[in-house]
VOZAZA-451361 format. One line per field, with one value per residue (C-alpha): residue in three letters; chain; x, y, z. Coordinates in nm, 2 decimals. Each point is the difference from the previous one (the first is absolute). Layout:
N
residuo: [ALA_...] $
cadena: [A_...] $
X: [X_...] $
Y: [Y_...] $
Z: [Z_...] $
***
This chain:
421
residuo: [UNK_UNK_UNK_UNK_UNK_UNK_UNK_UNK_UNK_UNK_UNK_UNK_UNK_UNK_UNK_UNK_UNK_UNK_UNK_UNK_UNK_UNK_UNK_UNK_UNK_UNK_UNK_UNK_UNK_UNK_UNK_UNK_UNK_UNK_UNK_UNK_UNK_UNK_UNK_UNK_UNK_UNK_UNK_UNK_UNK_UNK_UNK_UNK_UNK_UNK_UNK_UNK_UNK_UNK_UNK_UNK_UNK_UNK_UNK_UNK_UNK_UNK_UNK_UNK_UNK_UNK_UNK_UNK_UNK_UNK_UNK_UNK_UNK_UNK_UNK_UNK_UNK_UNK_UNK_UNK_UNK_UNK_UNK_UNK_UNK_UNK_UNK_UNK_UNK_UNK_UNK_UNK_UNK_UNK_UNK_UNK_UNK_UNK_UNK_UNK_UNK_UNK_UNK_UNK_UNK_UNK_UNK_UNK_UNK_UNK_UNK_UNK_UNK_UNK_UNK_UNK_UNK_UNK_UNK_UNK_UNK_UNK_UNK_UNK_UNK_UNK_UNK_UNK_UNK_UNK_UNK_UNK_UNK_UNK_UNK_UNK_UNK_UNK_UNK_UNK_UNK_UNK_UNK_UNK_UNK_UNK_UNK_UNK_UNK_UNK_UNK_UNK_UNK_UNK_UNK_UNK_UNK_UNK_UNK_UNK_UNK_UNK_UNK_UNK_UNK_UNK_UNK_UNK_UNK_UNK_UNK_UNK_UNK_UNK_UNK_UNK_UNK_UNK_UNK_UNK_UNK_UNK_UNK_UNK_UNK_UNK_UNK_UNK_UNK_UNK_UNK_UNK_UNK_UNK_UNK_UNK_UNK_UNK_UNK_UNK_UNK_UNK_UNK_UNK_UNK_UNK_UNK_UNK_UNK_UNK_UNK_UNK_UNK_UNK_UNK_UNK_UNK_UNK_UNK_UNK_UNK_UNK_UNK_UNK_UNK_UNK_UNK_UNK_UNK_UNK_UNK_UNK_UNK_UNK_UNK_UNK_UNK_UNK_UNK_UNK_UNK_UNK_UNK_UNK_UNK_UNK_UNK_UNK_UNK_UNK_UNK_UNK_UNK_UNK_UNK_UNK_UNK_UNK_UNK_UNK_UNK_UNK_UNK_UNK_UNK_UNK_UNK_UNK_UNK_UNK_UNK_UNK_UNK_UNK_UNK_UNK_UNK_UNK_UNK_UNK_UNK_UNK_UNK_UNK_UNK_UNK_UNK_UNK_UNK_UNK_UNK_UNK_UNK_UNK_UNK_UNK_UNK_UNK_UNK_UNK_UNK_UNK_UNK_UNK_UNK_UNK_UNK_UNK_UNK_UNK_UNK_UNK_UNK_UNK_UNK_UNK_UNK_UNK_UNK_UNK_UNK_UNK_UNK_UNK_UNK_UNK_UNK_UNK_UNK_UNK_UNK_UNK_UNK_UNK_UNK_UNK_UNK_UNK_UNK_UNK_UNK_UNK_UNK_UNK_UNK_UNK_UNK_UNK_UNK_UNK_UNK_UNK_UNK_UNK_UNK_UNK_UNK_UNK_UNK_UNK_UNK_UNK_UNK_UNK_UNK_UNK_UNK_UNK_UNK_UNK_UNK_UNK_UNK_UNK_UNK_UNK_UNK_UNK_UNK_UNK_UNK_UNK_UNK_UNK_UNK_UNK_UNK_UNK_UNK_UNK_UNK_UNK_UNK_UNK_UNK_UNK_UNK_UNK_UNK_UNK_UNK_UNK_UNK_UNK_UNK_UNK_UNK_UNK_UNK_UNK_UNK_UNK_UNK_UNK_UNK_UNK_UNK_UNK_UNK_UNK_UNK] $
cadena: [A_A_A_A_A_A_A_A_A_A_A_A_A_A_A_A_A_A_A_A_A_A_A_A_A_A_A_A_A_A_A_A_A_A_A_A_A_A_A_A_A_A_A_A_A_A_A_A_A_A_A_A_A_A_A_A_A_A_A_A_A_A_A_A_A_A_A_A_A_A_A_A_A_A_A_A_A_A_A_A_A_A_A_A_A_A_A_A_A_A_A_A_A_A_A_A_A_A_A_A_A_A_A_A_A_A_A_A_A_A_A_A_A_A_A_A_A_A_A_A_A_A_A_A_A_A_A_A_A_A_A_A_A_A_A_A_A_A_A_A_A_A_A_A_A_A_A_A_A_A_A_A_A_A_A_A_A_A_A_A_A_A_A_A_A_A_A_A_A_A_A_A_A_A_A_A_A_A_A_A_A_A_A_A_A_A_A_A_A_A_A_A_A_A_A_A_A_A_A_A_A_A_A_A_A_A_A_A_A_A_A_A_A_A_A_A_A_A_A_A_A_A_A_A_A_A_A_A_A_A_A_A_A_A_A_A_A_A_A_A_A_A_A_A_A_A_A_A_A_A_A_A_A_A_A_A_A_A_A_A_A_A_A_A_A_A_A_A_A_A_A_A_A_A_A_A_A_A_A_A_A_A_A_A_A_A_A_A_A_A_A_A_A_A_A_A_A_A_A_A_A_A_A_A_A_A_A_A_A_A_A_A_A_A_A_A_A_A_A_A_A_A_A_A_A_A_A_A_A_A_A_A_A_A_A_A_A_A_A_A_A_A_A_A_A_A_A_A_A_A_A_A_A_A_A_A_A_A_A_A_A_A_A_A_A_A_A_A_A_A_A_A_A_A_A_A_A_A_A_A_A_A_A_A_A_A_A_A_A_A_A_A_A_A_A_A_A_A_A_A_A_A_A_A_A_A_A_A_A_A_A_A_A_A_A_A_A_A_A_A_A] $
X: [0.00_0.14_0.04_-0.27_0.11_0.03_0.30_0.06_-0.08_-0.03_-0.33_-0.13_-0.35_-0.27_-0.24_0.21_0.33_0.20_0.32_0.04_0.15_-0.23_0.10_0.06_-0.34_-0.06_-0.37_-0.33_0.15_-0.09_0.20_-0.18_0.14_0.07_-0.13_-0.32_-0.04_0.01_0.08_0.36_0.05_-0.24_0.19_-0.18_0.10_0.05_-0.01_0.03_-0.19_-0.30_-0.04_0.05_-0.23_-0.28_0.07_0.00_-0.34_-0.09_0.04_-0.13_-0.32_0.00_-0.01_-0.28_-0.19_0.13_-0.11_-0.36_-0.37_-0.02_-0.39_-0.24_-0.39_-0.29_-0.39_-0.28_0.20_0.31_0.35_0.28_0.36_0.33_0.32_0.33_-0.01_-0.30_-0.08_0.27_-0.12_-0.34_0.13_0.21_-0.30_-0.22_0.30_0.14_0.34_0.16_-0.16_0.04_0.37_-0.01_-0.18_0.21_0.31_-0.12_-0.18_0.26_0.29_0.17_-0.10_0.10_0.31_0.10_-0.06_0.18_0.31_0.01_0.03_0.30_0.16_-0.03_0.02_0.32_0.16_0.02_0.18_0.42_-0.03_-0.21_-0.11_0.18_-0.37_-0.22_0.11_-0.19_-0.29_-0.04_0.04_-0.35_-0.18_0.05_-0.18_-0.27_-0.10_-0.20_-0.17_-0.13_-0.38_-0.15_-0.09_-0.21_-0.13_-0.14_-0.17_-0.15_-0.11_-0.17_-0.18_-0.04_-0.17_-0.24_-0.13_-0.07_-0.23_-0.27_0.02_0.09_0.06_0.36_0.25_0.34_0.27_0.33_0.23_-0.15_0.12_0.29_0.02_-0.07_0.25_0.26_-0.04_0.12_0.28_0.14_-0.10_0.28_0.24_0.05_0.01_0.26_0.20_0.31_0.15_0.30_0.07_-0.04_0.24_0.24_-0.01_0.06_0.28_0.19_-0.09_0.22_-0.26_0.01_0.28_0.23_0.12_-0.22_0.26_-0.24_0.24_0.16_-0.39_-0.10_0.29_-0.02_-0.13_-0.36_-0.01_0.23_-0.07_-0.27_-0.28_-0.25_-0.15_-0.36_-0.02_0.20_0.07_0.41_0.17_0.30_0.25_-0.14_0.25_0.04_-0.31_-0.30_0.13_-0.20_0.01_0.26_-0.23_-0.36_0.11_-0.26_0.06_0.14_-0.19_0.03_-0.38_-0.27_0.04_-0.21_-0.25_-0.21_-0.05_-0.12_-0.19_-0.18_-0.08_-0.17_-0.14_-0.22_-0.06_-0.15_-0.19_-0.16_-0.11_-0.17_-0.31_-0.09_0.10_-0.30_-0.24_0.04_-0.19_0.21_-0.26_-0.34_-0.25_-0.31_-0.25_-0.30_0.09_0.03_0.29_0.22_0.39_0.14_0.27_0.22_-0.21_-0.32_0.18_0.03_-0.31_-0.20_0.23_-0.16_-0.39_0.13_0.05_0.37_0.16_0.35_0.09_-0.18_0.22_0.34_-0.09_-0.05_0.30_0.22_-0.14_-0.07_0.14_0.37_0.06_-0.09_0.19_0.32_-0.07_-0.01_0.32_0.18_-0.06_0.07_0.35_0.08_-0.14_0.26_0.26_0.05_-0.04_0.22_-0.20_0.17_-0.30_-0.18_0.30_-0.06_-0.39_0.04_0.21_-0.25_-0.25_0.22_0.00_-0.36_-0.04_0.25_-0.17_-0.40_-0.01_-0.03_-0.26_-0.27_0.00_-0.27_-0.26_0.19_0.04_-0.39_-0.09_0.23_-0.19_-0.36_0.13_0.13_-0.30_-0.36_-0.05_-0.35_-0.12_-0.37_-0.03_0.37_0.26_0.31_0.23_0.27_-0.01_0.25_0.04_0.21_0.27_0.08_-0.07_0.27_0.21_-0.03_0.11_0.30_0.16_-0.07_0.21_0.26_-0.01_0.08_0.31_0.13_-0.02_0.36_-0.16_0.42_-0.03_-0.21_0.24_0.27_-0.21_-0.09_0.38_0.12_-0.25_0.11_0.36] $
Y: [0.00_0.30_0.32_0.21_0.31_0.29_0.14_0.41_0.10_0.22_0.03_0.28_0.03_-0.09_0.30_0.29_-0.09_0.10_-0.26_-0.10_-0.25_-0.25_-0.12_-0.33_-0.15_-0.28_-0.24_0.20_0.32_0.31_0.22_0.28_0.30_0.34_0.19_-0.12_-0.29_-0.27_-0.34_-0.08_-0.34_-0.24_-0.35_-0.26_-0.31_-0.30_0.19_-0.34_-0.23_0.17_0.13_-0.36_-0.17_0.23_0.04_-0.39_0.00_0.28_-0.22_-0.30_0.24_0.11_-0.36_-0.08_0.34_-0.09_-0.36_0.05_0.14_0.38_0.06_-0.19_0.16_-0.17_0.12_-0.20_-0.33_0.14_-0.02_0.19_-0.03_0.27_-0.06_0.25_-0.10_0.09_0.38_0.00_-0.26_0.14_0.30_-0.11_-0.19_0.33_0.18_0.19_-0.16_0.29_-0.01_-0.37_0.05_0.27_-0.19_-0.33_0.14_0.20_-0.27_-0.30_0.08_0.27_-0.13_-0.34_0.09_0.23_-0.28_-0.23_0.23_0.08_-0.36_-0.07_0.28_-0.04_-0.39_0.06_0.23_-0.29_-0.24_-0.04_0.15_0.26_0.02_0.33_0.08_0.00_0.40_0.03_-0.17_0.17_0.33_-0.18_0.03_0.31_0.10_-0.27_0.13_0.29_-0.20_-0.29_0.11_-0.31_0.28_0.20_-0.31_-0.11_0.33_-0.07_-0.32_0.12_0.28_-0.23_-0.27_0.34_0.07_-0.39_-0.03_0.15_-0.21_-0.34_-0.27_0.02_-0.25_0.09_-0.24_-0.10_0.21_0.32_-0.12_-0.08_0.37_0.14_-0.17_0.04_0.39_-0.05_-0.18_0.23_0.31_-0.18_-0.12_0.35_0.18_-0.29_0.04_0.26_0.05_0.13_-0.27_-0.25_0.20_0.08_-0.42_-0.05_0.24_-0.19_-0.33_0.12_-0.01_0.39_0.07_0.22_0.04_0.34_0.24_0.12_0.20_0.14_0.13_0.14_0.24_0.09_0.37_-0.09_0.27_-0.13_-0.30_-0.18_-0.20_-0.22_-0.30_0.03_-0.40_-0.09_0.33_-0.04_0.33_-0.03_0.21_0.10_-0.08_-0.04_0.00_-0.21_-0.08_-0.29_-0.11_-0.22_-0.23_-0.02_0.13_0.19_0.31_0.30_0.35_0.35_0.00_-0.17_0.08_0.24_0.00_0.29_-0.06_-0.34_0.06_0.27_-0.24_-0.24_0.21_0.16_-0.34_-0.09_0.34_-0.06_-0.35_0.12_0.16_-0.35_-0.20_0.21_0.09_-0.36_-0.33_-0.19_-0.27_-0.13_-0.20_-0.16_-0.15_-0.19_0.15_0.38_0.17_0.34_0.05_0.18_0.24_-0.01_0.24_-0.19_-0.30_0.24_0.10_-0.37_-0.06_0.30_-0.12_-0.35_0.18_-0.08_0.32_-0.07_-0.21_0.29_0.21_-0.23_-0.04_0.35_0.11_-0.28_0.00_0.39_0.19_-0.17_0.02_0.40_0.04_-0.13_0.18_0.33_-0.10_-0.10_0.30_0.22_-0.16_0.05_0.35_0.08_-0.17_0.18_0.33_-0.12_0.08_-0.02_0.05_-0.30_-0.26_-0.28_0.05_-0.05_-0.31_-0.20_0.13_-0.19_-0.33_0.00_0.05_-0.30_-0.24_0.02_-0.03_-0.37_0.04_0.13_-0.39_-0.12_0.11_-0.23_-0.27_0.06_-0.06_-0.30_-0.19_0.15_-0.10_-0.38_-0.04_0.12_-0.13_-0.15_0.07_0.22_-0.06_0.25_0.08_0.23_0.13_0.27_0.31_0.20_0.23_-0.28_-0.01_0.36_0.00_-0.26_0.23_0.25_-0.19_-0.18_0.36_0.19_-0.27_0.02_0.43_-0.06_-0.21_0.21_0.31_0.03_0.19_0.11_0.24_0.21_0.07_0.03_0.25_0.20_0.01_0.12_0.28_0.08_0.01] $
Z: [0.00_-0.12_0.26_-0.02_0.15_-0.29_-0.06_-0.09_-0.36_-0.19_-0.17_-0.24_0.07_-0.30_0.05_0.05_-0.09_0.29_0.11_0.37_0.17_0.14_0.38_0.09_0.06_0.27_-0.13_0.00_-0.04_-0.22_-0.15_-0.18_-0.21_0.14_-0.26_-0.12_0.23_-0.21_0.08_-0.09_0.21_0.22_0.18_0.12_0.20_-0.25_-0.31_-0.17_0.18_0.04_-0.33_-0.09_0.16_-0.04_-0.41_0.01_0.19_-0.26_-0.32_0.16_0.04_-0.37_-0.09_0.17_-0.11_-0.36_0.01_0.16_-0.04_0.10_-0.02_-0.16_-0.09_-0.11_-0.06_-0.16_0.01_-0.21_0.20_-0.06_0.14_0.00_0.05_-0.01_-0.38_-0.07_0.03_-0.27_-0.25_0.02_-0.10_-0.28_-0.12_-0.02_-0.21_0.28_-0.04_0.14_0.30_0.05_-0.02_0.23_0.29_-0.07_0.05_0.32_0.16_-0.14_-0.15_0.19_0.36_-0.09_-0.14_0.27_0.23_-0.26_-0.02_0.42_0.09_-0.27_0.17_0.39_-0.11_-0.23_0.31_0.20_-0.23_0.03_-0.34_-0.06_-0.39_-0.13_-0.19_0.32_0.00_-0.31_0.13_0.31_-0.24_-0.17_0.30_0.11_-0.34_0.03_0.29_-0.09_-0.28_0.30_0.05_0.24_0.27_-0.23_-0.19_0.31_0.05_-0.36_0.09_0.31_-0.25_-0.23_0.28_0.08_-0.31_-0.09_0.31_-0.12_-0.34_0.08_0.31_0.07_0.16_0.17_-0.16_0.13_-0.19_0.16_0.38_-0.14_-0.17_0.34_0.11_-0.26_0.05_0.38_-0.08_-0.26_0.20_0.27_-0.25_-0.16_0.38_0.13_-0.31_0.02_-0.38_0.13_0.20_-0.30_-0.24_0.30_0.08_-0.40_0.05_0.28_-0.24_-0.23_-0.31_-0.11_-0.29_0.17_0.40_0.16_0.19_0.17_0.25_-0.28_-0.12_0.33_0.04_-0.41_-0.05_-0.08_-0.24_-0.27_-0.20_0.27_-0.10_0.24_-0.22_-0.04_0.03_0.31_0.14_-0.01_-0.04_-0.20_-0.23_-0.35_-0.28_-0.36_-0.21_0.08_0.34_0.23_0.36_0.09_0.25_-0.21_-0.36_-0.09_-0.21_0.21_-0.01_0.16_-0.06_-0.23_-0.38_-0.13_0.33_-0.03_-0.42_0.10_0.33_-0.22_-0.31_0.20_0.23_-0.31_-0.19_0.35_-0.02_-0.35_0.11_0.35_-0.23_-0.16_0.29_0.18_-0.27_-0.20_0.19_0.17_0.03_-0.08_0.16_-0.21_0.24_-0.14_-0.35_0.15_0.09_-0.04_0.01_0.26_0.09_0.27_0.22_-0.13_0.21_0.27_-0.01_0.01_0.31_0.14_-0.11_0.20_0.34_-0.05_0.05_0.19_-0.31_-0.26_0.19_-0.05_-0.34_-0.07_0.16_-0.19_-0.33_-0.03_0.27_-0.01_-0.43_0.06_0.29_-0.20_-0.29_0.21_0.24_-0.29_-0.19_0.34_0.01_-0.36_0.02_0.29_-0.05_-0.38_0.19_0.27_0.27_0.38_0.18_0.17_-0.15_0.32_-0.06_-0.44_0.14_0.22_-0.31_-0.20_0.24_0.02_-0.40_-0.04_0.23_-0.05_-0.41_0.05_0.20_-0.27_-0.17_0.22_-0.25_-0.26_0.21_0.09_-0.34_-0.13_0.32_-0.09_-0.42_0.09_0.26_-0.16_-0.29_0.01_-0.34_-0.04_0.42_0.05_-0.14_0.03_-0.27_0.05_-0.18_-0.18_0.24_0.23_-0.23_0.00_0.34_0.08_-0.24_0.23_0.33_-0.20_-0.15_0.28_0.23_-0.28_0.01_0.37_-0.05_-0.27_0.21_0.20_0.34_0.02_-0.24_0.20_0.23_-0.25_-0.20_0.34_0.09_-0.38_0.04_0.39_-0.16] $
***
């Protein structure tokens, strides 16, 4: 068992840019940055073994949820039965391949891969030989991470579980326990896990290309040729062209290419597909050979006719509320930082955390409807289809996540301290 005491490093800090060396850190400790409070390093006692166990439990959990009935409905002796599989296959079958892709890879690819890729890492750690590669992986799921939605599929399905109540008879299956449970486990397998520790333990394994002096990087002059990885968080001399971290190899960058070009691209692609996504149907219901589509708030506002206003409210909030509310912060960070605005820099920063972390969170309506889609389809008693106005909903969610990463919340300060100067 490896010690797992921290030692001092020097870290530059991802949302404001500023270098600091980061104290040695006994397990369960914090260490959080002095300028915009960020946090730069949390320990934990067993970072390996923990993490291990519970990602094991974790995949063990998927299989089960992958390999057994979610829901099943049935009205007027007709049964129906769905699966992880098939919210996505009932979409493909109605021509909405793009959405099927969408809510495959979210609710199956990426959270079985990142599961997939953490246990060949923590698993490969522990070997004599560690494979030289399993820095490459572990790159992988930092980037899968994001893109794992069982959290807010779960919220569709309970949505989803709402609206079918008043159609059909409905039975709880096996996979959706096993859901519920999945979600804890991964909750404590990302909290337990310290990412530092696992590059600073492939570090001491001898797998990265090149030895780290990292006493000769702490008492370098920050300010000339410094660079903190955006993957593994090493800071290390810049030099000759394309440089890349010595321990994790990824590309080497002062700050994200061409951030506010990009953050702004998306961020008005996302903007031209908000007035469809809310004035197309993203769903229609045909009972007894009647039926109308409806919008987003048309969902919102048959939750309210039910008597069901916390989750009217939680969808409201997550399917109209949230895209807006990134739209506008997005644009308020682009706005100042091209003006290079000082005022309010630690507020624009925790605008920008929030921004990041909630987009995800406005795909329950699309997980609603691949349930509702794979579910009723009863013929002239109900039916559901989705709308066009899912797919440029969904359009919305995924750019707006993507404007997010682009946008480098650094340059903010480095604009503000270029126009101070």
């Amino acid at each position: 068992m490896p010690a797992i005491d921290s030692p001092p490093r020097l870290r530059e800090c991802h949302d404001c840019g500023l270098f600091q060396i980061v104290p040695a850190l006994s397990p369960a400790k914090t260490a959080h940055c002095i300028r915009c409070g960020a946090v730069l390093r949390h320990t934990h006692h067993d970072p390996l073994v923990r993490p291990l166990a519970l990602n094991l439990t974790s995949l063990v959990l998927f299989l089960i949820a992958a390999g057994m009935t979610l829901m099943s409905v049935s009205t007027a002796g007709q049964f129906h039965i769905a699966d992880l599989f098939s919210g996505p296959i009932g979409l493909g079958q109605r021509g909405m391949w793009e959405l099927s892709v969408v809510v495959l890879f979210t609710t199956v690819a990426a959270p079985a891969a990142k599961l997939a890729c953490m246990l060949y890492v923590l698993l490969g750690l522990r070997l004599a030989h560690p494979p030289r590669h399993i820095r490459a992986v572990f790159t992988w799921v930092q980037h899968l991470r994001r893109w794992s939605m069982i959290e807010v599929y779960l919220l569709g399905v309970f949505v989803a579980y709402v609206k079918l109540g008043a159609l059909v008879h409905i039975d709880i299956g096996v996979a959706l326990y096993a859901l519920a449970a999945l979600l804890l486990t991964m909750v404590a397998a990302d909290a337990t896990l310290d990412a530092q520790f696992v590059w600073e333990e492939m570090e001491r394994r001898g797998i990265p290309d090149a030895v780290v002096d990292h006493a000769s990087i702490a008492t370098t002059d920050r300010r000339h040729g410094m660079i903190g990885c955006d993957t593994c968080g090493l800071v290390c001399h810049a030099t000759g062209a394309g440089p890349r971290c010595p321990r994790c190899g990824s590309a080497l960058r002062h700050r994200k290419p061409n951030s506010i070009a990009r953050a702004c691209a998306l961020g008005i692609a996302a903007a031209i597909l908000y007035v469809p996504a809310n004035l197309y149907p993203v769903l229609t219901v045909v009972q007894h050979g009647a039926g109308q589509p409806s919008t987003i708030l048309g969902g919102v506002r048959e939750l309210l006719s039910a008597g069901q206003w916390p989750l009217a409210a939680l969808v409201f909030f997550a399917s109209v509320m949230v895209p807006m509310l990134k739209l506008v912060g997005l644009t308020l960070l682009l706005v100042t930082t091209h003006a290079g605005r000082a005022e309010h820099l630690h507020d624009r920063t925790v605008l920008y955390r929030i921004v990041d972390a909630i987009g995800r969170w406005s795909m329950i309506d699309i997980f609603m409807e691949s349930i509702l889609v794979a579910l009723v389809q009863f013929g002239s008693l109900v039916t559901i289809d989705p709308g066009a106005g899912a797919i440029a909903f969904a359009g919305v969610v995924i750019l707006t996540m993507f404007a997010a990463h682009a946008f480098d919340p650094r340059l903010m300060w480095d604009a503000a301290r270029a126009r101070t100067a």
